[in-house]
C-alpha positions in Angstrom: 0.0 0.0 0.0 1.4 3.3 -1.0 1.6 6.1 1.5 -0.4 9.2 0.7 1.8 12.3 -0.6 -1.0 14.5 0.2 -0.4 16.2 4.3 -2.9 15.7 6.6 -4.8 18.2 8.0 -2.5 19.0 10.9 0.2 19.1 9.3 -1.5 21.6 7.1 -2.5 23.6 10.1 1.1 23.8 11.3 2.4 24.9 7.8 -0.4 28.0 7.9 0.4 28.9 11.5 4.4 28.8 10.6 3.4 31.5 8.1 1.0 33.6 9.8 3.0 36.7 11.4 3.5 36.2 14.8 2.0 39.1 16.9 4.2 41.9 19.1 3.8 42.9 22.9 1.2 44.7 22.3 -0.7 41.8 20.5 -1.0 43.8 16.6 0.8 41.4 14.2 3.7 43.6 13.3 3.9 45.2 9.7 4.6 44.0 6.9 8.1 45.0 5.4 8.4 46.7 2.0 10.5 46.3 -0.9 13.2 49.4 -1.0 12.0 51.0 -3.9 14.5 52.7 -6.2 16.3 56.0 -5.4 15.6 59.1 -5.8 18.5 59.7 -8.6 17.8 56.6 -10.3 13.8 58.3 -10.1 14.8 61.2 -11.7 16.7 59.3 -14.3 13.9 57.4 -15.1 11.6 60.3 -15.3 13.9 63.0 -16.7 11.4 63.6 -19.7 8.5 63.7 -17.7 10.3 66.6 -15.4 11.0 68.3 -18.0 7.7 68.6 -19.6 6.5 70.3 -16.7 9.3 72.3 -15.3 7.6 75.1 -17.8 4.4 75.2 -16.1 6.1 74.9 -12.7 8.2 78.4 -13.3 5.1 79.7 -14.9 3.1 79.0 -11.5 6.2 80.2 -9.2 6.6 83.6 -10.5 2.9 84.4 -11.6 0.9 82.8 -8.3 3.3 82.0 -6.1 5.8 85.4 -6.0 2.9 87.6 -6.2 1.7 86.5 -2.8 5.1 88.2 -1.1 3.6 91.3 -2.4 0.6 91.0 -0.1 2.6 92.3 2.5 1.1 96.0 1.5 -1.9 95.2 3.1 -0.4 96.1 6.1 1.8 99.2 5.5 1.2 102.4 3.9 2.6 101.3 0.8 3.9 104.4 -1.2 5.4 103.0 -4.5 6.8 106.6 -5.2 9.4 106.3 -2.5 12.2 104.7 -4.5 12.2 103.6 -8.3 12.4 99.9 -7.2 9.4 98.9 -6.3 10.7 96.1 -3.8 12.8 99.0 -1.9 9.7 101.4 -1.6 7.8 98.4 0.3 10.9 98.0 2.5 10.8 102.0 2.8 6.7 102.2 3.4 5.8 102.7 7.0 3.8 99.6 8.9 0.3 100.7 10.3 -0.9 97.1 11.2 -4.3 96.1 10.5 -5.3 99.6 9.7 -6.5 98.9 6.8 -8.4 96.1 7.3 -10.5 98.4 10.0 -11.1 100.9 7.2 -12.6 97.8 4.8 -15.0 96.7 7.4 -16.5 99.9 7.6 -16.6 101.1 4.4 -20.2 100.7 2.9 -18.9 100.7 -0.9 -17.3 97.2 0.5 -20.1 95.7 1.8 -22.2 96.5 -1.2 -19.8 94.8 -3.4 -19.8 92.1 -1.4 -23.4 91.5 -1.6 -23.6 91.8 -5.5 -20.5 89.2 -5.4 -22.4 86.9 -3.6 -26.4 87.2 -5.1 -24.3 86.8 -8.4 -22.4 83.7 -7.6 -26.2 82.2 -6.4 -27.8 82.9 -9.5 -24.9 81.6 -11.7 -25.2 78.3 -9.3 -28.3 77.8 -9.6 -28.8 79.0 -13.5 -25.7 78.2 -15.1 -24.3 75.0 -13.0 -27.0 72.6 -14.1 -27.1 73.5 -17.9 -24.1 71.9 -18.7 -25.1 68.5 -17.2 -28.3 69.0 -19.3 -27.3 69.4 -22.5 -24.3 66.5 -22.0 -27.3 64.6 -21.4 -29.2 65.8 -24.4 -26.0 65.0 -26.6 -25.3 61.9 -25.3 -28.6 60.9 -26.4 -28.7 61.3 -29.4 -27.7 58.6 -32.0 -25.8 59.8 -34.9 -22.1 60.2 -34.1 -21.9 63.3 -36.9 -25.1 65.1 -35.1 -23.7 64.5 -31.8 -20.1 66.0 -32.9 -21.3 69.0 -34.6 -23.7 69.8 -32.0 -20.9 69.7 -29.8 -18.4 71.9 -31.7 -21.4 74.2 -31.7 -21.6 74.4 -28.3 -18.2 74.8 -27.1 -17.1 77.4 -30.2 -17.9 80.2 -27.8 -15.5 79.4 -25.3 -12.9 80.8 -27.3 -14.4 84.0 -28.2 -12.9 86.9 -25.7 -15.4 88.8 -23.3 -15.5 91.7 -25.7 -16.9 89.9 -28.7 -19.4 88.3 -26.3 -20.6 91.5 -24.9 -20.8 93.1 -28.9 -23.0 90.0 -29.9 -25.2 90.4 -26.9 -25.0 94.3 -27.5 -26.3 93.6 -31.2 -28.5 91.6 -30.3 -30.4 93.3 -26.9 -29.3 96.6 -27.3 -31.2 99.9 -27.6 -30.0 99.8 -31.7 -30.3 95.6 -31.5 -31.9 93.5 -33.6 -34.8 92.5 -31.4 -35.8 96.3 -30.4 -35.3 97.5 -34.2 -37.7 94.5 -35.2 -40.3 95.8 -32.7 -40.2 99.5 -33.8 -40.6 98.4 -37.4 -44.1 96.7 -36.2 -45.5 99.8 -33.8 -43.8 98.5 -30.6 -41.5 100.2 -28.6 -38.1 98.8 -28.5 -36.3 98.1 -25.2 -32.8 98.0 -24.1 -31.5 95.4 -21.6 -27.7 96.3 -21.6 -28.5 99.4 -19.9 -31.5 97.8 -17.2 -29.6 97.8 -13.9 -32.3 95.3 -12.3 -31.7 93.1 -15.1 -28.1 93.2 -15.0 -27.2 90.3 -13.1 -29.8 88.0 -15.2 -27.6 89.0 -18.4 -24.3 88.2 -17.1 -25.0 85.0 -16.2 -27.0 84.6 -19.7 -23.6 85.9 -21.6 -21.9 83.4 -19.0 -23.9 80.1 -20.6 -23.3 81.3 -23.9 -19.8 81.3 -23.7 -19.2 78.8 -20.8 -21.6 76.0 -20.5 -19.6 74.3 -23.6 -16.3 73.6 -21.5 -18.7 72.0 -18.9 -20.3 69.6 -21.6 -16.9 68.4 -22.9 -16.5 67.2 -18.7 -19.4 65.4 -18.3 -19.5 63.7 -21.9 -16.4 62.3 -20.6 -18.1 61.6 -17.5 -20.8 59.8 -19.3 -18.3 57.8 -22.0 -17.1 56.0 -18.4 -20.7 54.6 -17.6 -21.0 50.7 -17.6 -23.8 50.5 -20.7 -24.5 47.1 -18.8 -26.2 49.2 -16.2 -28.5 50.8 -18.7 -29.4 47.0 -20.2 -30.1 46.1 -16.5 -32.1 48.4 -15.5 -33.8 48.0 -19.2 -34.6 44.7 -18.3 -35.9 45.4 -14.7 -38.7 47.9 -16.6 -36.8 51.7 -16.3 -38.2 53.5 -18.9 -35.6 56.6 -20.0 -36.6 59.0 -17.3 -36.2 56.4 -14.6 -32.7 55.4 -16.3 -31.4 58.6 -16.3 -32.6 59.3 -12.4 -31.2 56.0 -11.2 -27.9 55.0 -13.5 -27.0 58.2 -15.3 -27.1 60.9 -12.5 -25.5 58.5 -9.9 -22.4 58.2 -12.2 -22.5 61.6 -12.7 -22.6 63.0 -8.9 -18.6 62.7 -8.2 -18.4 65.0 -11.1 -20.7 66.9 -10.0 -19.4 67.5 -6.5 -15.9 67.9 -7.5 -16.9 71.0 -10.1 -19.3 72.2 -7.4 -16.8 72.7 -4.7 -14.4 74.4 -7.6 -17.3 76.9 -8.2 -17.7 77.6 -5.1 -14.1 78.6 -4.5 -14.5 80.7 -7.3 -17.4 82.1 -6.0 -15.9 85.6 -5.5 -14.9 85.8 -8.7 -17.4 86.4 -11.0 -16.1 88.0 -14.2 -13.9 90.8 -14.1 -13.6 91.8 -17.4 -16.8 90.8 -18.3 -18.3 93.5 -15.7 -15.9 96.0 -16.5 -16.8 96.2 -20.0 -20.5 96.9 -18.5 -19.8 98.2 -15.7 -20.6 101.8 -16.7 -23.5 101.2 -18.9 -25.5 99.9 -15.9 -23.6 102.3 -12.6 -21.5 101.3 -10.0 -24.4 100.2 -7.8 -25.4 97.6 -9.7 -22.3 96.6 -11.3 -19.6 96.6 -8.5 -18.4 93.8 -7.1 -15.1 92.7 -5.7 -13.0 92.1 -8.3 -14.0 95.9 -9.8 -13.6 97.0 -6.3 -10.0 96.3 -6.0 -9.5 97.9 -9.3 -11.1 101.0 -8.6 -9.6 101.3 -5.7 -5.9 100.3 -6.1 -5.2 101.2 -9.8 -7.2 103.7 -10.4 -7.4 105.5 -7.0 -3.6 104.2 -6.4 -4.5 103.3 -2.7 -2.5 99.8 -3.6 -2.3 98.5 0.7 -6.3 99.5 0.9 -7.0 97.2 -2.5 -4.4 94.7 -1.3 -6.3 94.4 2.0 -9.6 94.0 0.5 -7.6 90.9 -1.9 -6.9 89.2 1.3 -10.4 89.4 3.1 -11.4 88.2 -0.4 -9.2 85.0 -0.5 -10.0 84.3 3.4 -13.8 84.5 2.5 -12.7 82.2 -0.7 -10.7 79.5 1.4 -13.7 79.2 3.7 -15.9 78.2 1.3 -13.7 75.8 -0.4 -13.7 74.1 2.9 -17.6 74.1 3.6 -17.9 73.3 0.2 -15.6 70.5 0.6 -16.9 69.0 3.6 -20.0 69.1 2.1 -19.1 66.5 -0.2 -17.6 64.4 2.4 -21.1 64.4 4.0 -22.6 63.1 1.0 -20.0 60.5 0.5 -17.7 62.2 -2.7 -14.3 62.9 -2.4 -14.1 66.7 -3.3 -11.0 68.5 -3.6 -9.4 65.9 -1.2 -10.0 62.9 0.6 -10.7 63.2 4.3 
């Protein structure tokens, strides 16, 4: 009789017990060791093209984000950029008056005002211009011809290239006082109308001129979005009954939300700003009261007015504002279960 070469089951139980870890003191079975992994010249060796693809964009960041923030040391002097041709020597030369400045932003009322048009902007682009990029990827991606689907698409993000000014001379054209809608109506009896120049309807036409020329980048995301969507799901659900609607609201949008979440919490550190050059251009076709916000603001007041540390001030309250909203924003997203900006 020949003698089994298969172990029995002790002796199996010994062999998986030899190779289980045995635990510490403290009773935690002690880490697991890693492979050195190679070093940091032979790293830099391996990826010497990939460095220096984006050693460009690097030095572009340093010295056009990153310097500038040294110069936010204004804010608390009484910068005087006439004190010496160098303008790193006059800030060394400017007296210090601590948070002086700061006390003369919080109560100033043209700051405040700004602040508030800022803000009831940044709603009504949220609420107006967020959600029609996620409707018309969803009206592309619906429809079945490849050629239909790409023109409609190069359609739609054409105006992303055009600078502010053009947009503002198409929408001038078009909504004007000399327009083409309010020469229409004068040809038929009616009196015309001009809503470049309405100051209650100022806000509703910069977010209008903002989906015309915007809402095409935001397609291009969440087509891509979209492309990444298990089609299986679709069948599935297909089978289970889902009409389109019920497809849509239970596959398509939950693919869709850490997308969503991730460009939501970008807008919102964006909030307070809202379009400089697009309100400048109209700024004085409409008056300062309706038109000011904080980005004008600053102008106004540090270039135009030369009170540089009082602009500079209002720059930081600005960014403070901006980093707190990031962060609700963020953690936000965490509640709901996306990643945001950052895990936790």
């Amino acid at each position: 009789m020949s003698q089994s070469t298969v172990p029995d089951a002790d002796v199996r139980r010994r062999a998986r017990s030899a190779a289980r870890p045995r635990p510490g003191k403290d009773g935690k079975p002690p880490p697991r060791e890693r492979a050195p992994g190679p070093s940091l010249r032979v790293r830099l060796r391996r990826d010497r093209a990939l460095i220096l693809m984006t050693l460009p964009a690097v030095v572009l960041v340093l010295v056009f984000s990153y310097l500038p923030i040294l110069g936010n040391v204004v804010a608390f002097q009484d910068y005087d950029p006439y004190l010496s041709d160098n303008g790193f020597v006059a800030m060394l030369e400017s007296p210090w008056v601590g948070f002086e400045q700061f006390a003369r932003i919080f109560g100033d009322s043209a700051f405040w005002a700004a602040v508030q048009n800022t803000l009831v902007l940044f709603l009504l682009q949220l609420v107006l211009f967020f959600p029609v990029p996620i409707l018309f990827a969803l009206l592309i991606s619906s429809v079945v011809r490849p050629r239909v689907r790409a023109v409609a698409q190069a359609v739609m993000y054409l105006p992303h290239f055009f600078s502010w000014v053009l947009v503002v001379t198409v929408f001038q054209q078009i909504f004007g006082g000399a327009g083409i809608i309010a020469q229409t109506l004068r040809r038929h009896g009616v009196e015309g109308f001009d809503l470049m120049t309405d100051p209650g309807l100022f806000k509703f036409l910069l977010t209008a001129e903002g989906v015309w020329k915007d809402a095409g980048w935001g397609i291009i995301v969440f087509l891509a979005a979209l492309a990444s969507v298990n089609h299986e799901l679709y069948e599935a659900a297909a089978m289970d009954g889902a009409n389109r609607w019920r497809r849509m609201w239970h596959v398509t949008l939950p693919a869709l939300r850490p997308v969503i979440a991730l460009l939501l919490v970008l807008r919102v550190g964006d909030a307070l700003t809202v379009g400089f050059e697009q309100i400048l251009l109209q700024r004085d076709a409409v008056g300062r009261d309706a038109a000011e916000v904080l980005d004008t603001f600053v102008w106004w007041t540090g270039i135009r007015n030369q009170d540089f540390s009082y602009a500079a001030a209002a720059g930081l309250v600005k960014g403070v504002i901006g980093l707190g909203l990031v962060l609700t924003a963020n953690k936000v997203a965490h509640l709901m279960g996306e990643q945001g900006v950052y895990r936790k």
